[in-house]
C-alpha positions as CSV (number, residue, x, y, z in Angstrom):
1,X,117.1,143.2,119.1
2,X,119.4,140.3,118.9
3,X,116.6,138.1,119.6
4,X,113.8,139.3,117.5
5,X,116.4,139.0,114.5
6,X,116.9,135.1,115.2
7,X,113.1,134.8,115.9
8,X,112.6,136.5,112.0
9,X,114.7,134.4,110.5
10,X,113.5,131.1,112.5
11,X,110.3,132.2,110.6
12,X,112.1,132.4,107.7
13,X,113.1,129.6,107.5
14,X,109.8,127.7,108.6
15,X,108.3,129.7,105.7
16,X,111.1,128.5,103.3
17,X,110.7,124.5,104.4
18,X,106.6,124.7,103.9
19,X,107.0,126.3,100.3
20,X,109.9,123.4,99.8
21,X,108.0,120.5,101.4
22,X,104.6,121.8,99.4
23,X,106.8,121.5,96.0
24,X,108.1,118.2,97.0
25,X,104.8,117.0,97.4
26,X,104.3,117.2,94.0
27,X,106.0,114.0,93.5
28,X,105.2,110.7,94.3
29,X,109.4,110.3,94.4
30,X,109.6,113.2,96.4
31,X,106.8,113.6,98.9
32,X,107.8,112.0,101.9
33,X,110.9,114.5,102.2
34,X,108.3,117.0,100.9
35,X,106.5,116.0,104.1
36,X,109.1,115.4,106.4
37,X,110.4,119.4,105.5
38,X,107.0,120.9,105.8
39,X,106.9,118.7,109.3
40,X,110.4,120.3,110.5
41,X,109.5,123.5,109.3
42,X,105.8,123.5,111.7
43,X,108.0,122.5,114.7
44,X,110.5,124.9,114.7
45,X,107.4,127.6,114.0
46,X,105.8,126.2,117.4
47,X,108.9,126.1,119.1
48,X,109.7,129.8,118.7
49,X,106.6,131.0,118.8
50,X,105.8,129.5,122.1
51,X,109.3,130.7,123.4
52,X,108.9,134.2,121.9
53,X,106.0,135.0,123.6
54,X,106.6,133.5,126.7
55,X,103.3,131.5,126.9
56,X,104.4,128.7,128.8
57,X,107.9,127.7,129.9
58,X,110.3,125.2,128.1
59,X,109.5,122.1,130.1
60,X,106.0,122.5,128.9
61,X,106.9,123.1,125.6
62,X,108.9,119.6,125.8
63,X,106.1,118.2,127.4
64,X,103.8,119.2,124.2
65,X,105.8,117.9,121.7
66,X,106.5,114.5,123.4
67,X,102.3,113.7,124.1
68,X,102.0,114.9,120.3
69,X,104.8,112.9,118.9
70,X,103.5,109.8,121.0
71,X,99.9,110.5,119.5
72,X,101.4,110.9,116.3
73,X,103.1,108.0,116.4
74,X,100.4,105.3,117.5
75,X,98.0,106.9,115.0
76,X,100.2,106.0,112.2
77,X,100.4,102.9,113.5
78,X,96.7,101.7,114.0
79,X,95.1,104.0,111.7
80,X,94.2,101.7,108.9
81,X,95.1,103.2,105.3
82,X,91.3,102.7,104.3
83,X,90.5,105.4,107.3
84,X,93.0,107.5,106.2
85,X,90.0,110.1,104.7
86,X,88.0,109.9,107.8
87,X,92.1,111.4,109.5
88,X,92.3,113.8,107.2
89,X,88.6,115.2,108.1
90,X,89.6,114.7,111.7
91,X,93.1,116.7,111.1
92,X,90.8,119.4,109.2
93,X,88.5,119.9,112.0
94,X,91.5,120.2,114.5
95,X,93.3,122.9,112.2
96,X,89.3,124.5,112.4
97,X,88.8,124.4,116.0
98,X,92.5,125.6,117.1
99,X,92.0,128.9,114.9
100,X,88.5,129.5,116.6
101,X,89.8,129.0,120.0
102,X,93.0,131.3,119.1
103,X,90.5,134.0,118.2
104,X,88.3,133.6,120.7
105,X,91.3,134.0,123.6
106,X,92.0,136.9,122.1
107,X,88.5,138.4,121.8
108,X,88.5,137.0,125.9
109,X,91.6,138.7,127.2
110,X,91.2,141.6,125.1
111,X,91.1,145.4,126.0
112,X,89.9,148.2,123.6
113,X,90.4,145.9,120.5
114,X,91.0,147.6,117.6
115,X,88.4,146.9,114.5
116,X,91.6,145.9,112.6
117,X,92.3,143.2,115.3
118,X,88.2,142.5,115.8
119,X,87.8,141.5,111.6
120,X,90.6,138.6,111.6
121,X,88.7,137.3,115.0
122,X,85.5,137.1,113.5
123,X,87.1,135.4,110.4
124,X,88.8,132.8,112.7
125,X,86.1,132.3,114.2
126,X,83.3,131.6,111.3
127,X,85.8,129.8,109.3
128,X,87.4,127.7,112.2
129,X,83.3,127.0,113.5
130,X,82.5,125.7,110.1
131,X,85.9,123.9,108.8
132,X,85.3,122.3,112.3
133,X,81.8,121.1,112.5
134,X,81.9,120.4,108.9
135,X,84.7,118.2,109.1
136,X,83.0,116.6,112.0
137,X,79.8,116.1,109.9
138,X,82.2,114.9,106.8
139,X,83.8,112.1,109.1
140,X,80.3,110.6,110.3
141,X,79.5,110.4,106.4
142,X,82.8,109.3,105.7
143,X,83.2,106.4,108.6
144,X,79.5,105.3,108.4
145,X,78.2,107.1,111.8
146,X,75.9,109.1,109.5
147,X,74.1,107.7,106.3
148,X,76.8,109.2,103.7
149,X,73.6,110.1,101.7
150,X,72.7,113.8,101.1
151,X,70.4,115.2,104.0
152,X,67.9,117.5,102.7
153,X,65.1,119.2,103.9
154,X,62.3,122.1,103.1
155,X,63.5,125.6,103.2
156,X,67.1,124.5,104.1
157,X,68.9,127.0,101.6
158,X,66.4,130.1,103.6
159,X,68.2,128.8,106.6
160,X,71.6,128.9,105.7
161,X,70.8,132.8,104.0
162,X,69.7,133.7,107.6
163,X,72.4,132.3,109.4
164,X,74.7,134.3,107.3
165,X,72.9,137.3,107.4
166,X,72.9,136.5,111.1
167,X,76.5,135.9,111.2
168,X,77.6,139.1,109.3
169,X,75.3,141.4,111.5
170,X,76.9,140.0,114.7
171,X,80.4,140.6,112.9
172,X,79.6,144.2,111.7
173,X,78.2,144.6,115.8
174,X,82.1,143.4,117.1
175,X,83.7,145.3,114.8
176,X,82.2,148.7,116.1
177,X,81.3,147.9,119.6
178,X,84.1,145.0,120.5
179,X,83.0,145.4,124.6
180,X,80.4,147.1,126.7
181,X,76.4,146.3,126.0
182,X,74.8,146.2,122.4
183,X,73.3,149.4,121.4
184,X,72.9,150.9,124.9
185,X,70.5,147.3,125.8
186,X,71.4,144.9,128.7
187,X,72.6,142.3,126.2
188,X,76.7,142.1,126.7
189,X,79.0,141.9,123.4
190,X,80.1,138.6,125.0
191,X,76.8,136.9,124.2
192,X,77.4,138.5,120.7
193,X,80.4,137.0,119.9
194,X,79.1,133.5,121.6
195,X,76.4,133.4,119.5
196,X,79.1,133.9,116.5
197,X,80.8,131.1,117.5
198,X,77.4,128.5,117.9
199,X,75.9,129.8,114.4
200,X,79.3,129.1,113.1
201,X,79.7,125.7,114.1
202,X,75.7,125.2,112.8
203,X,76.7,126.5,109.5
204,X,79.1,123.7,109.2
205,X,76.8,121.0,109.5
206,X,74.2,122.2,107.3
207,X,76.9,123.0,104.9
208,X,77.9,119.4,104.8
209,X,75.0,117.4,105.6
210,X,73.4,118.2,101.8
211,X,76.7,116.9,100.6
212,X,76.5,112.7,99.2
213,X,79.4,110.7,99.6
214,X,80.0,110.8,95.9
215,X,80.9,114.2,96.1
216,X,83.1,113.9,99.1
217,X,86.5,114.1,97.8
218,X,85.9,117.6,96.7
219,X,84.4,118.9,100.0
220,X,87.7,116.7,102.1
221,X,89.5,119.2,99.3
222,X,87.5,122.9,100.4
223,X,87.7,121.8,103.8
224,X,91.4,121.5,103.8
225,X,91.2,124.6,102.4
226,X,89.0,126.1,104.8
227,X,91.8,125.1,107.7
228,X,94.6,126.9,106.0
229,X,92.3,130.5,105.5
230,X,91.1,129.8,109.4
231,X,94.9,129.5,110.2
232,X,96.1,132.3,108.2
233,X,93.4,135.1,110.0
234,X,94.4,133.6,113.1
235,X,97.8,134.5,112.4
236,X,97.0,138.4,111.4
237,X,94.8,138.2,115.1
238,X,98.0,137.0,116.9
239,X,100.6,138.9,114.2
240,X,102.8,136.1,113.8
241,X,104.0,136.3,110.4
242,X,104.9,132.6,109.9
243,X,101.0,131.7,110.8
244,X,99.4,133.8,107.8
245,X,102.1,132.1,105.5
246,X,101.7,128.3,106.4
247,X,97.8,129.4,106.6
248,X,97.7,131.4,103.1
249,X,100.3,127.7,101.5
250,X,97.3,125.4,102.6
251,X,94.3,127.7,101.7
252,X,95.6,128.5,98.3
253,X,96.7,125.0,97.4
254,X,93.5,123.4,98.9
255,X,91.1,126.2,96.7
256,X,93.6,124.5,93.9
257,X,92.4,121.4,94.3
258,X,89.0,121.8,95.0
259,X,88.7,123.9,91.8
260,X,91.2,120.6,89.9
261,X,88.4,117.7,91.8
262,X,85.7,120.1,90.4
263,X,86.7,120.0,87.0
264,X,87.4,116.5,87.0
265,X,83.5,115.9,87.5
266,X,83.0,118.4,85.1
267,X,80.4,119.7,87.6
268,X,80.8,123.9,89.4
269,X,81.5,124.5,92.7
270,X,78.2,125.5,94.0
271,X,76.4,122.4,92.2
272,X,78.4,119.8,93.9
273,X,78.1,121.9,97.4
274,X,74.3,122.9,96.6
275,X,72.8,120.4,94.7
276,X,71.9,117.7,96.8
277,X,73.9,115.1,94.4
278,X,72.6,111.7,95.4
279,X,69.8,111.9,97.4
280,X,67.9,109.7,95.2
281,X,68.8,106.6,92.6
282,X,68.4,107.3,89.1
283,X,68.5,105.5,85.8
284,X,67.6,106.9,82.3
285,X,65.4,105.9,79.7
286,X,68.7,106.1,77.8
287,X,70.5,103.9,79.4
288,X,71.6,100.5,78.6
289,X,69.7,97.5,79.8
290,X,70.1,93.6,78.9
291,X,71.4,90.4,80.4
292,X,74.3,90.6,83.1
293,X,77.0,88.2,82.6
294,X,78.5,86.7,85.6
295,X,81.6,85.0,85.6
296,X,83.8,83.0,88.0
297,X,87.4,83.4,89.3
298,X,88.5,80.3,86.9
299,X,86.9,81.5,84.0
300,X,88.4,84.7,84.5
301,X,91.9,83.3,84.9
302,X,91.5,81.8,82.1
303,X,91.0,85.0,79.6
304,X,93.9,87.1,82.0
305,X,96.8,84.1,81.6
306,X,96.0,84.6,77.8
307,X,96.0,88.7,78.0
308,X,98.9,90.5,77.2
309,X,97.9,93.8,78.4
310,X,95.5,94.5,81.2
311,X,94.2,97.8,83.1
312,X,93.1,98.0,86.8
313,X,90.7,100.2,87.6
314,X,90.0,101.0,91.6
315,X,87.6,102.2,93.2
316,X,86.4,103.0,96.7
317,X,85.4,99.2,96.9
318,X,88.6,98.2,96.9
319,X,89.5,100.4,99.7
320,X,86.4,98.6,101.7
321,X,87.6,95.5,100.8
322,X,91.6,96.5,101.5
323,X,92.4,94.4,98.6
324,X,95.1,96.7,97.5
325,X,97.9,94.0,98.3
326,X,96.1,91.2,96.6
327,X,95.8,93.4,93.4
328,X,99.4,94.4,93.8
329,X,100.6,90.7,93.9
330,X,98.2,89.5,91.0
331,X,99.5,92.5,89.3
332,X,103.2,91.0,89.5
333,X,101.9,87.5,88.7
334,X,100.5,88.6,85.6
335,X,103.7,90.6,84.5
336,X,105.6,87.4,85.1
337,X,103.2,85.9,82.5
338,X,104.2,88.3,80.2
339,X,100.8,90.6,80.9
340,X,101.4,94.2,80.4
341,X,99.9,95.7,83.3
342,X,98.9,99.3,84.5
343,X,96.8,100.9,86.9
344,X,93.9,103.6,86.1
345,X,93.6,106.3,88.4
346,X,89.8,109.0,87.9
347,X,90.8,112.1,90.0
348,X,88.1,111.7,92.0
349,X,87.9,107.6,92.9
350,X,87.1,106.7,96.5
351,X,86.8,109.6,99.3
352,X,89.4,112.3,99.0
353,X,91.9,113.1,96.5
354,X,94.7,110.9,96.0
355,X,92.8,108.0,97.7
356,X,93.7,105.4,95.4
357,X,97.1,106.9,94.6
358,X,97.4,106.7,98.9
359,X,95.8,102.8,99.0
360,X,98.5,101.8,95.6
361,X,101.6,103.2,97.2
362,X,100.8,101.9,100.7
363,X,101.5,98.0,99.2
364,X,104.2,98.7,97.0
365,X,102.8,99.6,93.6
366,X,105.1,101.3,91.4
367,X,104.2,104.6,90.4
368,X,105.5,104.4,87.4
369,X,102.4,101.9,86.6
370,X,99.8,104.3,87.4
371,X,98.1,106.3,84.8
372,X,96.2,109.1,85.2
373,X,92.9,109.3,83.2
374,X,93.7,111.3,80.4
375,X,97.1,109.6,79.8
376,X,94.9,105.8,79.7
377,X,91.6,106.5,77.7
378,X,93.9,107.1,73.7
379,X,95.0,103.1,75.4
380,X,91.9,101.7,76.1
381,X,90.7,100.4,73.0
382,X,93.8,98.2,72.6
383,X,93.4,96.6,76.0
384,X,92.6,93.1,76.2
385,X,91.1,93.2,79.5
386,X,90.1,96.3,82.2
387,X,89.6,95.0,86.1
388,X,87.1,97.3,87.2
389,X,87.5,96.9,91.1
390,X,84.5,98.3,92.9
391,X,84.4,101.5,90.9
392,X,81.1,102.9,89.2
393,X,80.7,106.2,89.0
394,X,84.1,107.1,87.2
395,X,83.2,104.6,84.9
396,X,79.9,105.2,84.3
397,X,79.3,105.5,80.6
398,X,76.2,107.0,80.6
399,X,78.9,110.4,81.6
400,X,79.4,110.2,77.5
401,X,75.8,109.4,76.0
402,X,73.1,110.0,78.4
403,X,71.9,113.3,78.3
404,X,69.5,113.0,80.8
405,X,72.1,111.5,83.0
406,X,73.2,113.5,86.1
407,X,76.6,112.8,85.4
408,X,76.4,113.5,81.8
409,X,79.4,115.4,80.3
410,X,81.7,113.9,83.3
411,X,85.3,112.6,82.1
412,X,85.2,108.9,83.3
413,X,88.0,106.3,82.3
414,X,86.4,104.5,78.9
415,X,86.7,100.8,80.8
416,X,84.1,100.0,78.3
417,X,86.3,100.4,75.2
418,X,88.6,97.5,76.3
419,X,88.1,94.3,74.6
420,X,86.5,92.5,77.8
421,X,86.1,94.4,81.1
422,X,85.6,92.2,84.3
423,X,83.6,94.2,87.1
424,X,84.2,93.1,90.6
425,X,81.3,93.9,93.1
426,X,79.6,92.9,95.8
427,X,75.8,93.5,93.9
428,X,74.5,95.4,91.7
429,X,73.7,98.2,93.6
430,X,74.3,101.5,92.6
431,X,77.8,103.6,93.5
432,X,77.8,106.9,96.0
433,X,75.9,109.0,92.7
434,X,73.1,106.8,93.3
435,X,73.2,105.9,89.3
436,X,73.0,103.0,88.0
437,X,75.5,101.8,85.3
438,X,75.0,100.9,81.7
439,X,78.6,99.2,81.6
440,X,77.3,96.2,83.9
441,X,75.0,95.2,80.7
442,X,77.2,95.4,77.6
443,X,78.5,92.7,75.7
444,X,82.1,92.8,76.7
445,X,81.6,93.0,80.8
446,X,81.5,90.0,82.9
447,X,80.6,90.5,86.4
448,X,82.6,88.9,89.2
449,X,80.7,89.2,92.5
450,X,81.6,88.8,96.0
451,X,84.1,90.4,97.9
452,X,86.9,92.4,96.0
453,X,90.0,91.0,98.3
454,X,88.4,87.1,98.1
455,X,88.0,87.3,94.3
456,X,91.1,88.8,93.8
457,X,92.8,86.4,96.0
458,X,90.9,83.3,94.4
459,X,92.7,84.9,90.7
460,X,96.3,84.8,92.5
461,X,95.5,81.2,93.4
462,X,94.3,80.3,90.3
463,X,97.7,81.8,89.1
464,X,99.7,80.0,91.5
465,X,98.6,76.7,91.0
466,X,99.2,76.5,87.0
């Protein structure tokens, strides 16, 4: 008795550091102890539960944490920052697959299973299948393997109704008749359930496959999402208490975000996950054509040493490039100059949420400098100049007054009220939408092409040497 009371409150107080470390997080001043709690709080859930039901022994146990704190450890340390949303897919899918395989030990070493034990191991299982296969799918996209592109074909929606259907008549099956033959037939259950487990893991690549990189913040976001509910019906299959509530934190907060990243696009749910956003390049009769303007690094110096208040606005080009630390030091060069500077941030620039916010902090950016969209746009007007750095959709402004636009009626930043906007690009191809961009051709934007980190860098110089 002694020992389940310590065990409850161990749990307790695991529960108590997540709901901490997820407030913490909150804050950019606060979310590293936000993570560090929600960290401590996972271990000493492991720990007990691993003790608790005497699974393995300690020196395992020991043995666990040290080859996990040793891979923890290196990744941080060679995992780029500009991979960092290809991690978090990776860390998705793992959440995914360890719910599925907790289920599906269960289902294995399992004895006249109850149907309240056999529902939260068919949910662990599709949800684990497809958070894992999808996430798998979303890192291809997201790290180039796969063409980040939507992938579309004929009938493709029929499919995924069958599979469903498929997957909720093999559910309602293991729920009834969790063991013996189907029906009376020769077919064992056990070829039921590993068929739930293959059209699982199927539906998670053809729910991501139809998905275009322009839309992937949002589906980093669900999948996250999808994790935390996999963790939390593992937990009911394995009745550990502290499982359902660390599951039910990252489910709830990831359906949060998704529903926060959707909004932001101004787009539903099912349009961004159903649409097939991007598969094709589109430009409006409406939109803006003319003359583009190039411009070199010492032309631009010129009209940013005479500025006195500029906005930078990144994009997922200047995670490509990793110019983040030359935009941070031409940043403090042009404060030194007596430039007003601050830093633009569209909910949904580069490939999950956060990304820029993630790219800003890692060189040293202060916080306090970065502006979230709403909080710029009343601003722009009064800006002398607005550094687009290899952003396009979020600042697209055919979202405002292009009807016929597929982005029409999305909030971008309004780089195009600034009094001059310089656009950093490698081309002028179009961003992840696939749209092309009426603010390359008007009046005010000069374009700087080449790569974002050289041109920046080739401003810095220009700075340094006056």
């Amino acid at each position: 008795m002694r020992a389940d009371l310590l065990i409850n409150l161990a749990y307790i107080l695991a529960s108590l550091l997540f709901i901490i470390g997820v407030k913490k997080l909150s804050s950019p001043e606060t979310a590293r102890q936000g993570n560090g709690l929600s960290s401590l709080g996972m271990l000493l859930a492991v720990v007990v539960t691993l003790w608790h039901k005497d699974i393995i022994s300690y020196e395992w146990i020991i043995a666990g944490l040290l080859a996990g704190s040793l891979i923890g450890a290196v990744s941080a340390r060679i995992v780029k920052m500009t991979a960092m949303p290809e991690m978090v897919a990776l860390f998705n899918g793992s959440g995914g697959i360890a719910s599925l395989l907790v289920g599906w030990s269960v289902y294995h070493v399992g004895t006249d299973l109850a149907t309240a034990t056999i529902v939260p191991i068919v949910l662990s299982v599709l949800i684990g299948g497809v958070t894992f296969t999808g996430s798998v799918i979303a890192w291809a996209k997201l790290s180039e393997v796969l063409n980040g592109k939507p992938h579309l074909f004929t009938g493709q929606h029929i499919l995924n109704g069958l599979i469903l259907l498929m997957i909720l008549l093999s559910g309602i099956l293991l729920s009834f008749f969790p063991a013996g033959n189907l029906l009376g037939t020769e077919i064992p259950m056990y070829f039921i359930f590993i068929g739930l487990v293959l059209l699982s893991g199927i539906l998670g690549v053809l729910f991501v496959i139809p998905i275009g990189g322009a839309d992937m913040p949002v589906v980093i976001s669900l999948l996250n999402s999808f994790s935390g509910l996999a963790a939390a019906a593992a937990g009911f299959v394995i009745s550990n208490n502290v499982l359902i509530v660390s599951g039910s934190l990252v489910g709830a907060s990831g359906i949060i975000l998704t529903q926060i990243m959707s909004k932001a696009m101004n787009r539903s749910l099912s349009n961004i996950l159903f649409s097939g956003f991007g598969s094709v390049v589109t430009s409006s009769g409406n939109a803006e054509q003319g003359d583009i303007k190039p411009i070199t690094a010492e032309d631009a110096y010129l009209i940013l040493e005479a500025a006195r208040s500029v906005v930078i606005i990144p994009g997922y080009g200047m995670a490509v490039a990793q110019a983040q630390h030359a935009v941070r030091e031409l940043g403090e060069l042009m404060e030194k100059n007596g430039t007003e500077v601050n830093y633009a941030i569209h909910p949904v620039a580069g490939r999950m949420p956060g990304h820029m916010n993630v790219l800003l902090a890692e060189a040293n950016v202060d916080y306090d400098k970065l502006r979230e969209m709403d909080d710029i746009n009343p601003s722009m007007p009064t800006m002398d100049v607005a550094i687009v750095i290899g952003a396009n959709d979020v600042v697209n402004p055919a979202a405002l007054d292009d009807k016929s636009s597929p982005i029409y009626g999305m909030p971008i930043i309004n780089a195009h009220h600034a009094r001059t906007v310089f656009v950093l690009k490698r081309s002028m191809r179009p961003g992840f939408a696939g749209i092309e961009n009426p603010l390359f051709f008007k009046e005010n934007t000069r374009m700087l092409f080449g790569d974002a980190k050289q041109s920046i860098q080739k401003l810095v110089a220009e700075f340094k040497n006056q």
